[in-house]
C-alpha positions, 0 to 999 in steps of 0.5 A: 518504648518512648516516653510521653514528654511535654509536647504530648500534654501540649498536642492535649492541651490545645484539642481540648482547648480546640474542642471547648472553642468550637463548642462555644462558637457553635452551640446553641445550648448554654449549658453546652456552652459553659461546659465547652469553656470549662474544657478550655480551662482545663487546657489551658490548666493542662499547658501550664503544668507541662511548662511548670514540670518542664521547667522545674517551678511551681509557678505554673501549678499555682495559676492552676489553682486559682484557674481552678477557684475562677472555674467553680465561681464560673460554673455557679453563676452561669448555673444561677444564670441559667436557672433564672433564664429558664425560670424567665423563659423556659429555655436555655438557648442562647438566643433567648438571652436578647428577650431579657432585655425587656 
């Protein structure tokens, strides 16, 4: 039976970071979209733990930390954002964004 070693969790990390890039570039939705960005974090948070336990260091892990603290300040604006562009528009694609303008 073979062990999982690091290049596993880094074919993980770039699928996830690959499936959260397509969902940004190809959703309408923006709450789809924030949910994509958040899976590219989680990637790249799954990248640096395989090079921090790889190495033996902490360092890795620690970025994770605070890539996890942006994450939650992300999810809260673009939720209020979203709030207030349904509020506006009643709509939360994104290409409604451009009638905020005004």
């Amino acid at each position: 039976m073979e062990s999982i070693t690091p290049q596993h969790y880094l074919i993980l990390a770039f699928l996830l970071f690959s499936v959260g890039f397509f969902g940004v570039v190809l959703r309408r939705n923006l709450l789809l979209v924030l949910m994509s960005l958040e899976l590219m974090l989680n990637g790249i948070n799954v990248a640096l733990v395989s090079f921090s336990r790889a190495s033996g260091n902490l360092d890795g892990s620690l970025f994770v930390f605070f890539i996890m603290t942006v994450a939650a300040t992300e999810v809260a604006v673009g939720l209020a954002l979203l709030v207030a562009l349904y509020k506006k528009r009643k709509s939360v694609f994104s290409e409604d964004i451009s009638l905020l303008k005004n």
